[in-house]
C-alpha positions as CSV (number, residue, x, y, z in Angstrom):
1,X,89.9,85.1,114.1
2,X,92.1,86.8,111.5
3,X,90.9,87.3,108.1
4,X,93.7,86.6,105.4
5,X,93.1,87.4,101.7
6,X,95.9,85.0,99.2
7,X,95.2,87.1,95.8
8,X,97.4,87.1,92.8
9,X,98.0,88.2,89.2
10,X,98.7,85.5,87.1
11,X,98.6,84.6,83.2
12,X,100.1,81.3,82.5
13,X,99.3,80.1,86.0
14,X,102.6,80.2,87.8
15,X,102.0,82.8,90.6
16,X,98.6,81.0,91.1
17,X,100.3,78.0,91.8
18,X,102.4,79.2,94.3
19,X,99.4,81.4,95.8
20,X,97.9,77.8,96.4
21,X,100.8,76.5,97.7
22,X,100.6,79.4,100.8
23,X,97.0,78.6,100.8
24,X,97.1,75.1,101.5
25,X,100.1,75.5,104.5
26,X,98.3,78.2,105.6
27,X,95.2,76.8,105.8
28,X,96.5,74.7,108.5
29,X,96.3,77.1,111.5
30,X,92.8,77.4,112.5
31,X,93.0,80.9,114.2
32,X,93.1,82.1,110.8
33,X,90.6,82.7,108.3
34,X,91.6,82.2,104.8
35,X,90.3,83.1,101.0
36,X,92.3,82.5,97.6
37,X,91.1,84.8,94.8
38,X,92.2,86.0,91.8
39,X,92.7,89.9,91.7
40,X,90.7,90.6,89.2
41,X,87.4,89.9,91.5
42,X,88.4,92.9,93.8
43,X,88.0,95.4,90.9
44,X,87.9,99.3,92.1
45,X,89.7,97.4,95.6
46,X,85.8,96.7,96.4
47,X,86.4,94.2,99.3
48,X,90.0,94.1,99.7
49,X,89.8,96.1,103.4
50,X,87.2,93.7,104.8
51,X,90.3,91.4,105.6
52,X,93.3,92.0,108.5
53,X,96.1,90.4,106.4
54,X,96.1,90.3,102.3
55,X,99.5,88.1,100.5
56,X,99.5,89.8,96.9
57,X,102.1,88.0,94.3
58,X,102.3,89.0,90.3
59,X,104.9,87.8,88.1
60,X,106.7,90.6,85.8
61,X,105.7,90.7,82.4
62,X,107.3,92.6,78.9
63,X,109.3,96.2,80.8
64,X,108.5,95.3,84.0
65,X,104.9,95.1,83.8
66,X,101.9,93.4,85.5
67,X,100.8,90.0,83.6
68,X,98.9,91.0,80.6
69,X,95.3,91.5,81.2
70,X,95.8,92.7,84.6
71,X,96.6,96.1,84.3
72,X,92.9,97.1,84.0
73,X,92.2,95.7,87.6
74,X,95.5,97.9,88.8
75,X,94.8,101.0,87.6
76,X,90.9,100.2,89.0
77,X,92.2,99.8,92.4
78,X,95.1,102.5,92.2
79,X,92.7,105.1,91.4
80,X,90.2,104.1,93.8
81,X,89.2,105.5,97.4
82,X,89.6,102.7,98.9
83,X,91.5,103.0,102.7
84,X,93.5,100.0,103.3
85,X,95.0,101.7,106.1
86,X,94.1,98.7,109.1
87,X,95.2,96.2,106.3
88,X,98.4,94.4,106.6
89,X,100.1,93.3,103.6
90,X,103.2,91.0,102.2
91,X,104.4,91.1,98.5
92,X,105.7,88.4,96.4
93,X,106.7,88.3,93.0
94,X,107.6,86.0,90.3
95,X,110.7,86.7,87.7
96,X,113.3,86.0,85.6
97,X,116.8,87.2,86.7
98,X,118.4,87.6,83.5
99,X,116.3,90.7,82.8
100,X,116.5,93.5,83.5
101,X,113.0,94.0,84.8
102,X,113.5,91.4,87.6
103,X,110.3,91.3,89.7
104,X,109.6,95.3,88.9
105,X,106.2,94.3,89.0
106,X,105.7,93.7,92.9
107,X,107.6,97.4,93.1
108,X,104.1,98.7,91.3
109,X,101.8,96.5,93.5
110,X,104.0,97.8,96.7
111,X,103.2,101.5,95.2
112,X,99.6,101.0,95.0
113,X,98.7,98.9,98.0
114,X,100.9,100.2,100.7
115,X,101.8,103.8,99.4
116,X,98.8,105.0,97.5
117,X,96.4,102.9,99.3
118,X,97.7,102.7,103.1
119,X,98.2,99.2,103.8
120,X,101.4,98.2,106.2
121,X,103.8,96.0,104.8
122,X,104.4,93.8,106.8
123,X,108.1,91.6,106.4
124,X,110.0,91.6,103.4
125,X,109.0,91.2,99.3
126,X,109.6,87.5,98.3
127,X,111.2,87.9,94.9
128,X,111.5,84.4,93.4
129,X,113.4,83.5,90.0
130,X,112.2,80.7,87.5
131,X,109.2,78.3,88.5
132,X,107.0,77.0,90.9
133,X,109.8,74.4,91.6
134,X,110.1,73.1,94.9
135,X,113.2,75.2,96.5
136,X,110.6,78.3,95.6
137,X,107.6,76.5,96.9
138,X,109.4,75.8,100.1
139,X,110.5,79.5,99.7
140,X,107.2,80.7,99.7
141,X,105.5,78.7,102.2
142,X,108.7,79.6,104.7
143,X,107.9,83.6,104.1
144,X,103.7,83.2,104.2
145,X,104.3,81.2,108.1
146,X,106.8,84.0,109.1
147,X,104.7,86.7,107.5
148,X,102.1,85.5,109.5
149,X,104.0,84.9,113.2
150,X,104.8,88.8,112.6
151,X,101.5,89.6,112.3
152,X,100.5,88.0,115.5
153,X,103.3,89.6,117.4
């Protein structure tokens, strides 16, 4: 059975809505076994490469930036040791298309998870604009089942 980690950065609750949203399809296929949890409780990446598969989302905040109060638990992980190397990962992000800083912050997580840290990417960064409305729900649920089929291929 797979282990799949749904974690997310989130401040006004947004990104963890959608996070649930991939969690509750998800949850569905029983060869799969699934936790939800904020990032914040993986501090120093303690954790994160006891699962197969992690689904990491942030929304971009200010110039591009994490959501506030979260760039502690970043820079915690990015200057760990921690080998993420057998880990398998897919990226979404939550922004606002008419600035200029348009999902920026999924760029930084993509930099410390799967560059600095190892872990494959695995199919493409889900960049959603506006709200957890339900054409980006159905968004979002679509690229966590595909995400998923590629990782069983």
């Amino acid at each position: 059975m797979k282990k799949v980690l749904i974690t997310y950065a989130s401040l006004t609750g947004n990104t963890q809505f959608i996070a649930n949203e991939i969690h509750d399809e998800l949850v569905k296929n029983e060869e799969l076994e699934i936790a939800i949890n904020p990032i914040s409780n993986f501090k120093n990446g303690v954790g994160l490469d006891k699962f197969d598969y992690i689904i990491i989302g942030a929304s971009t905040w200010g110039d591009g930036d994490v959501p506030p109060g979260t760039e502690d638990i970043f820079t915690s992980i990015n200057n760990s040791n921690t080998n993420l190397s057998k880990v398998y990962i897919s990226y979404f992000g939550l922004g606002d298309k008419k600035y200029k800083e348009f999902n920026t912050a999924v760029q930084y997580l993509k930099e410390i998870f799967s560059i600095k840290l190892g872990a494959n990417k695995i199919g493409n960064i889900l960049l959603l604009d506006g709200y957890p409305n339900s054409e980006n729900i159905s968004l979002a649920v679509d690229w966590a089942s595909e995400s998923i089929a590629k990782l069983n291929k």
